[in-house]
SEMAR-490633 format. One record per atom (N, C-alpha, C): x, y, z; residue in one letter; atom name; residue number from 0. Coordinates in steps of 0.001 Angstrom, whole numbers, plus 500000, padded with zeros to 6 digits. Each point is the difference from the previous one (the first is absolute). Layout:
! SEMAR-490633
X  Y  Z  residu  atome  num
X  Y  Z  A  CA  NUM
...
! end
This chain:
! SEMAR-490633
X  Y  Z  residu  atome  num
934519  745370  741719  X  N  0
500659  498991  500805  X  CA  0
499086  498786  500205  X  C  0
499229  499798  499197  X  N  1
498764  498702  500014  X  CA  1
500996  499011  500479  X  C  1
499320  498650  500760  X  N  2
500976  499330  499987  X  CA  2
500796  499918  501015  X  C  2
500516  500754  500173  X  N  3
501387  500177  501347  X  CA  3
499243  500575  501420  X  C  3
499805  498848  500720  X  N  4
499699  500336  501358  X  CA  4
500720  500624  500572  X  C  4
501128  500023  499881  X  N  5
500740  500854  501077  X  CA  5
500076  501442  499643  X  C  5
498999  500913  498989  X  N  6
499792  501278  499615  X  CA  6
498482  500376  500358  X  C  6
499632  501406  500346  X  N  7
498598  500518  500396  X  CA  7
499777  500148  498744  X  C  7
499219  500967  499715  X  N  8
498639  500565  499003  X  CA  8
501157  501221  499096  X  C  8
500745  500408  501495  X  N  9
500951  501140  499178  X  CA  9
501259  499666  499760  X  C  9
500351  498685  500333  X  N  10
501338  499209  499731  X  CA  10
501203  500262  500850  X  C  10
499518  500597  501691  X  N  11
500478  499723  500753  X  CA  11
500585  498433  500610  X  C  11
500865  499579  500110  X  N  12
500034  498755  501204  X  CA  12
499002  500161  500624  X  C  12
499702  498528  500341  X  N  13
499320  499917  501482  X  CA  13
499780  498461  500715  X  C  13
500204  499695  500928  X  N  14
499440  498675  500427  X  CA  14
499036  499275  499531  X  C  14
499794  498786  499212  X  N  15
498917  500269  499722  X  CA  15
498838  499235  501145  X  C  15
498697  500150  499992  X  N  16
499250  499945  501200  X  CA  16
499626  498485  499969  X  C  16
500262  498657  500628  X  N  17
499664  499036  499883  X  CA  17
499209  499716  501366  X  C  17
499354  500556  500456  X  N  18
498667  499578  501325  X  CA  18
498873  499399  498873  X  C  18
499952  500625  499286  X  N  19
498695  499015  499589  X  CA  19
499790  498511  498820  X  C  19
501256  499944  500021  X  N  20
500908  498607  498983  X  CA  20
499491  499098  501349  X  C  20
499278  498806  499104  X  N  21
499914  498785  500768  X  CA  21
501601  499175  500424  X  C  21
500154  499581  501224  X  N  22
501040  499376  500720  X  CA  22
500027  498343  499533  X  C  22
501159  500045  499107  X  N  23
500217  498604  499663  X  CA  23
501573  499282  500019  X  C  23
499968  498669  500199  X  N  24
501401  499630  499901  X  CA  24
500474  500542  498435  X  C  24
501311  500196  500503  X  N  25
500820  500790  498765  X  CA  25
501102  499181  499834  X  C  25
500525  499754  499623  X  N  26
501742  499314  499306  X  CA  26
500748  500741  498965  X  C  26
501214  500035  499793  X  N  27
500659  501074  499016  X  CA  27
501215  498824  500142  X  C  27
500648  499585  498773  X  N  28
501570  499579  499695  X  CA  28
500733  500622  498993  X  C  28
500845  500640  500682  X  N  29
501009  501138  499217  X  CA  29
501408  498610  499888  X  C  29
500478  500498  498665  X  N  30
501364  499025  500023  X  CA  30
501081  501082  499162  X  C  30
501360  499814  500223  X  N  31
501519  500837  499471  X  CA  31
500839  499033  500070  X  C  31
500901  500874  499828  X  N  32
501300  498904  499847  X  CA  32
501087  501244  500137  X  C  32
501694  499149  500675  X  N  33
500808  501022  500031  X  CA  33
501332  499397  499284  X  C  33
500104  500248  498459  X  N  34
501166  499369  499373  X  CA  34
501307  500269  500195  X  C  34
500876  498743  499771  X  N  35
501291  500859  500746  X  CA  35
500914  499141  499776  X  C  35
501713  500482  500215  X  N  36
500847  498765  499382  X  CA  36
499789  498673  500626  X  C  36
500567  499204  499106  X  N  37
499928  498429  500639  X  CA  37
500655  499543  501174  X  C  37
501573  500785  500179  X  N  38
500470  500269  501386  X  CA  38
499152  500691  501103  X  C  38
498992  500854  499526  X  N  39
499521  500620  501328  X  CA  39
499217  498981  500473  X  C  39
498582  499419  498684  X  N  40
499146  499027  500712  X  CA  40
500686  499211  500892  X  C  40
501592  499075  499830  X  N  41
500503  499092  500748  X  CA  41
500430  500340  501041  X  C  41
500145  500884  499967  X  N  42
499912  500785  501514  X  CA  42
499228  500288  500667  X  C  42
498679  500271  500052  X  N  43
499040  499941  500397  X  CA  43
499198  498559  500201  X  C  43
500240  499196  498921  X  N  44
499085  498714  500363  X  CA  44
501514  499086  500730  X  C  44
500964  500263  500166  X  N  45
500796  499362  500868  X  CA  45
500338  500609  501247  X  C  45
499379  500933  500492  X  N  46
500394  500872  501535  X  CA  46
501173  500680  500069  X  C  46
500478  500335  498837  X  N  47
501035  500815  500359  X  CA  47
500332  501643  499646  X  C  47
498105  500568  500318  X  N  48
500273  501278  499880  X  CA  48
500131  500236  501358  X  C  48
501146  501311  500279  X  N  49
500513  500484  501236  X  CA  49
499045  500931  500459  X  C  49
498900  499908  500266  X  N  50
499015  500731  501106  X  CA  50
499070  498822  499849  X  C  50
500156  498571  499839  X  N  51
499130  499290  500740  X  CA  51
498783  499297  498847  X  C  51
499416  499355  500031  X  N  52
498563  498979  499229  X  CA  52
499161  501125  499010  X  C  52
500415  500180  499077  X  N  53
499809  500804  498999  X  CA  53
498436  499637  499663  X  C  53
499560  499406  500061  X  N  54
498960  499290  499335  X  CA  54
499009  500355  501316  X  C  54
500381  499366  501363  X  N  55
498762  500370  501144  X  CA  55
499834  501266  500814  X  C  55
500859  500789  499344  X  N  56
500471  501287  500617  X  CA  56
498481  500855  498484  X  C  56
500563  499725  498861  X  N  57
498885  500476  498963  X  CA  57
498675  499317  500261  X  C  57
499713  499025  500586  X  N  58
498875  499584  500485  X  CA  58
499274  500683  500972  X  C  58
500679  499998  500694  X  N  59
499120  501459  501318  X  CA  59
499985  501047  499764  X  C  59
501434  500330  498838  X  N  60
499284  501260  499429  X  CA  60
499025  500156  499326  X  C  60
499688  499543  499389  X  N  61
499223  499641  498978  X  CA  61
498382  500047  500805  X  C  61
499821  499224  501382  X  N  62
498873  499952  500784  X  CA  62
499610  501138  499922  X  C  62
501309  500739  501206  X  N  63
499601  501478  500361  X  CA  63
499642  500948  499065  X  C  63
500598  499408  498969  X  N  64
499318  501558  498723  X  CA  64
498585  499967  500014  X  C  64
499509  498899  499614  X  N  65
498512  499596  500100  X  CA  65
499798  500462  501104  X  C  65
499876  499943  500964  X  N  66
499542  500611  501119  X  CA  66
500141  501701  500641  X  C  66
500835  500651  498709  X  N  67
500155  501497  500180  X  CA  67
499735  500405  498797  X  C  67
499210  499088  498802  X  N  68
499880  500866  498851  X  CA  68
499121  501335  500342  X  C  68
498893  499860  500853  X  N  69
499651  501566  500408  X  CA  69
500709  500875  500041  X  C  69
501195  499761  500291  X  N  70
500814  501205  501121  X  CA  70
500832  500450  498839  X  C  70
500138  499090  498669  X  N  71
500791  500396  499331  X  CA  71
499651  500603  498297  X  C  71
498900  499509  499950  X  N  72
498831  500679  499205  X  CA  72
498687  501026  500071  X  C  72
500540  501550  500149  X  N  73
498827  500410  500325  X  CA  73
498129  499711  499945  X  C  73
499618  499591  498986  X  N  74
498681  499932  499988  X  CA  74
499832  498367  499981  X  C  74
500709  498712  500544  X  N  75
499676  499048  500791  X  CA  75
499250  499949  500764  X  C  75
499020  498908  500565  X  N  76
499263  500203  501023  X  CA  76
500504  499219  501132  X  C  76
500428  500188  501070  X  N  77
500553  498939  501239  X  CA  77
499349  499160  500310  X  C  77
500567  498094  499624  X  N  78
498687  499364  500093  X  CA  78
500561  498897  501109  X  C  78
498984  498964  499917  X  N  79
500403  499047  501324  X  CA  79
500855  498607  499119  X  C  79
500764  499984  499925  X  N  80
500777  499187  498959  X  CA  80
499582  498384  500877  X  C  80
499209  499224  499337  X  N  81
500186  498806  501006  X  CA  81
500910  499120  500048  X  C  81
500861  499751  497962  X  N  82
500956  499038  499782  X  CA  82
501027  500936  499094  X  C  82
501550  499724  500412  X  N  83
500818  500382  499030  X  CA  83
501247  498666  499806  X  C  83
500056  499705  498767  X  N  84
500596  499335  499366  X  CA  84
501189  500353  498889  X  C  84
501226  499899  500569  X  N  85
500891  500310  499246  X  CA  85
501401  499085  499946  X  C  85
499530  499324  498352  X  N  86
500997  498756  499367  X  CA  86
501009  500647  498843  X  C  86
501375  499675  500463  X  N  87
501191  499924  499862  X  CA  87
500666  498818  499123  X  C  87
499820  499975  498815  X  N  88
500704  498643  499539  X  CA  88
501193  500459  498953  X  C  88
500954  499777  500250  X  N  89
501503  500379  498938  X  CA  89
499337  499169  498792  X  C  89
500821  500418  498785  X  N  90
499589  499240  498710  X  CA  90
501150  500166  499480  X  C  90
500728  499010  499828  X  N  91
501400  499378  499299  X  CA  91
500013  500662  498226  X  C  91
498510  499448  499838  X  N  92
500021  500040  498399  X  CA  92
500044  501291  499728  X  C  92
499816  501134  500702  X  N  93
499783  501401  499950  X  CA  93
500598  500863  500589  X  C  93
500639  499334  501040  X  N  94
501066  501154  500912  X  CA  94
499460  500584  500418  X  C  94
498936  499551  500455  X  N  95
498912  501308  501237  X  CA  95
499480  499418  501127  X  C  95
499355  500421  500509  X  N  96
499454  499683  501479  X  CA  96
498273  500176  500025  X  C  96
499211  499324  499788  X  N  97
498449  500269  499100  X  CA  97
499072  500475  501579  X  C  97
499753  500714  499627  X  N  98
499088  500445  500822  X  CA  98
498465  500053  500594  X  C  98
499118  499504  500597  X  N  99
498638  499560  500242  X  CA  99
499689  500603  501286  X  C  99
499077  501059  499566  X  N  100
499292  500361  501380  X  CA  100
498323  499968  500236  X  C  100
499509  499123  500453  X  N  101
498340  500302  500481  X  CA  101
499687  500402  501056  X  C  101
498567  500886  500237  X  N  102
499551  500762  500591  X  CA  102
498928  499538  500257  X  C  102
499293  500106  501374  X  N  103
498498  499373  500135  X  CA  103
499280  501543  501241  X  C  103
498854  500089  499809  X  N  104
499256  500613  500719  X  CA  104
498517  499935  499799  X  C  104
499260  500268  500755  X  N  105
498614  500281  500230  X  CA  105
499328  501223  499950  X  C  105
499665  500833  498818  X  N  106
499988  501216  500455  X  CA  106
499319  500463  498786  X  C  106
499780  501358  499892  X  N  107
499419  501093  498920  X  CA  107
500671  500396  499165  X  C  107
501402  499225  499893  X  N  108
500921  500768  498730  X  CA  108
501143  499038  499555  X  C  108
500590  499647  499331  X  N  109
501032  499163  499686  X  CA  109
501492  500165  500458  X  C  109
500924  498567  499455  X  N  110
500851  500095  501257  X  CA  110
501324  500024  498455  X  C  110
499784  500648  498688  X  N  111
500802  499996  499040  X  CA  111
501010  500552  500199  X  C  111
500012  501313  500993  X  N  112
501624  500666  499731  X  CA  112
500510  499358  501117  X  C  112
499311  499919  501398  X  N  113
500911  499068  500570  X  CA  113
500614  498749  499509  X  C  113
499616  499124  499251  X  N  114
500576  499117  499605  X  CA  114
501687  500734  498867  X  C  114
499505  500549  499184  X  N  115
500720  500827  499162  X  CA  115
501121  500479  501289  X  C  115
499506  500858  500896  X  N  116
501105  500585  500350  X  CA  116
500771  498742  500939  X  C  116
499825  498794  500497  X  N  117
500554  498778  500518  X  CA  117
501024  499608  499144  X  C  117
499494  500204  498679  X  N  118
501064  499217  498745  X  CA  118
501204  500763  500240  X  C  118
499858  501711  499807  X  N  119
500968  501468  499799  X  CA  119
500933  499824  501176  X  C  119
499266  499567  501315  X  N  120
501045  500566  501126  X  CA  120
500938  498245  499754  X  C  120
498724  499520  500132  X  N  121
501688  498245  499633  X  CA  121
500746  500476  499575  X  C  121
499918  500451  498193  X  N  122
500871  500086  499018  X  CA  122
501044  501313  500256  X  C  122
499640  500330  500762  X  N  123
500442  501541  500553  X  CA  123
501266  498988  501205  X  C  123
499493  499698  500722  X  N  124
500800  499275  500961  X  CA  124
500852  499247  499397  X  C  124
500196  499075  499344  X  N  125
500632  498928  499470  X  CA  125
501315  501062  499600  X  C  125
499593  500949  498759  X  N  126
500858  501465  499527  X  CA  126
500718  500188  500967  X  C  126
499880  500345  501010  X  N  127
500873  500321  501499  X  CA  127
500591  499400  500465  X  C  127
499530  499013  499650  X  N  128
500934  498917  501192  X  CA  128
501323  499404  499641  X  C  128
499662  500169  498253  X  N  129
501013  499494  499061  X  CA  129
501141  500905  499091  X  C  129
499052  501173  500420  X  N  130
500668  501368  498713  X  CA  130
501184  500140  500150  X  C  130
500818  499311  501191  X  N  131
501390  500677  499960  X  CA  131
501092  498722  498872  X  C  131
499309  499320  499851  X  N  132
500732  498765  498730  X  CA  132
499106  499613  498621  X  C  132
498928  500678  500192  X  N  133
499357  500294  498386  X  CA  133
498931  501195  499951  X  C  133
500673  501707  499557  X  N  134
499243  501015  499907  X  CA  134
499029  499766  499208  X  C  134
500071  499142  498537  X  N  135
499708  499691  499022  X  CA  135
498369  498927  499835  X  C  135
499936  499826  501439  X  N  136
498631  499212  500077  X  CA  136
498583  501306  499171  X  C  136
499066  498742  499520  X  N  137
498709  501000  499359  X  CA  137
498683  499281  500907  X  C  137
499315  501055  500206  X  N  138
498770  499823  501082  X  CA  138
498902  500253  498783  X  C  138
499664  498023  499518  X  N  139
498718  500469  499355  X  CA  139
499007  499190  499585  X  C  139
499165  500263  498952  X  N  140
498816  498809  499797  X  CA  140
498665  500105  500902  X  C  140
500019  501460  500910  X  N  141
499095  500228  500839  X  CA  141
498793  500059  499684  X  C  141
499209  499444  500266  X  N  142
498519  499786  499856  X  CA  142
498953  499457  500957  X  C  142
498859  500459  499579  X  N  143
498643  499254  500462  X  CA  143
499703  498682  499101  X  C  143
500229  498936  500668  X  N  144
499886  498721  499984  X  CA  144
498429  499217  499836  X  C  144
499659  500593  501455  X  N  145
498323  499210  500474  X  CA  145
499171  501325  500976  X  C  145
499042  500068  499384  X  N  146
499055  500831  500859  X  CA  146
499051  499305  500314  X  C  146
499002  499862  500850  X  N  147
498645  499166  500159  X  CA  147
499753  500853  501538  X  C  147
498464  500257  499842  X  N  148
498884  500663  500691  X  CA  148
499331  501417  499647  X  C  148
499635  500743  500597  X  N  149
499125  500979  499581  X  CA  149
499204  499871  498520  X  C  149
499514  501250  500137  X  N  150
498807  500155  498719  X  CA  150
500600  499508  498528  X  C  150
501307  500224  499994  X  N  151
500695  499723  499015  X  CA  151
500203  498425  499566  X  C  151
499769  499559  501085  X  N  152
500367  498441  500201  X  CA  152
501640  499832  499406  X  C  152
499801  498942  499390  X  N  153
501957  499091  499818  X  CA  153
500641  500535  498504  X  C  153
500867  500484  500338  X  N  154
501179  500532  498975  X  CA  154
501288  499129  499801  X  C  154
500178  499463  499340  X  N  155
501088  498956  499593  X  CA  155
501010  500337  498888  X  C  155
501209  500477  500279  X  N  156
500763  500053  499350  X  CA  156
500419  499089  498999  X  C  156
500283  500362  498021  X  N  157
500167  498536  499371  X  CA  157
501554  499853  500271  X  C  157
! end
């Protein structure tokens, strides 16, 4: 299991131990997208989905995921999230709704799946809010975008 922190010596799971990782600003930008008919986007970028602002409703969802990726990933570490950023822009040319989430903290470990999981619960939300006039939406394009801090330093998606 070389390689994979999140395995022991005998390839158990385990937390892995970050007390002795130097504490540095961290950043992570995860980006998705949720494609879908051209009637649904206009419904959504014109206010007329029936449970309400499709777009700022996936925005706070989108916060709060970041802020419970612990709770929802076992071997996460619970961190002090200082910034969450989550952008919503429809795209005409594509029939989707593009997705942008950044993550900021100060700390001993990175803030990648929270960002990641910010993108999932949007794109997850948006799905809900809309599913009863397009089942047919696709939740995708999920990725790590931007990493920067720790030992690893900056990871840039091409």
């Amino acid at each position: 299991m070389s390689g994979l922190t999140h395995f022991d010596a005998t390839g158990a799971a385990h937390m892995v131990d970050v007390s002795e990782k130097e504490i540095t600003a961290r950043t992570a930008i995860a980006r998705g997208r949720v494609e879908m008919a051209p009637e649904t986007l206009a419904l959504i970028t014109e206010g007329r989905a029936k449970k309400g602002d499709v777009l700022a409703v996936a925005r706070l969802a989108g916060i709060m995921g970041a802020k419970r990726t612990a709770d929802l990933i076992p071997l996460c570490h619970p961190l002090p999230i200082s910034k969450v950023r989550v952008d919503l822009t429809p795209d005409t040319a594509t029939n989707s709704v593009l997705i942008e989430a950044e993550v900021r903290t100060t700390g001993q470990t990175g803030v990648e799946m929270e960002a990641l999981t910010a993108v999932n619960i949007a794109a997850l939300t948006i799905y809900d809010m809309v599913k009863a006039v397009d089942k047919a939406m696709r939740i995708t394009d999920i990725r790590l975008a931007l990493k920067e801090g720790g030992k690893s330093g900056r990871y840039e998606a091409e």
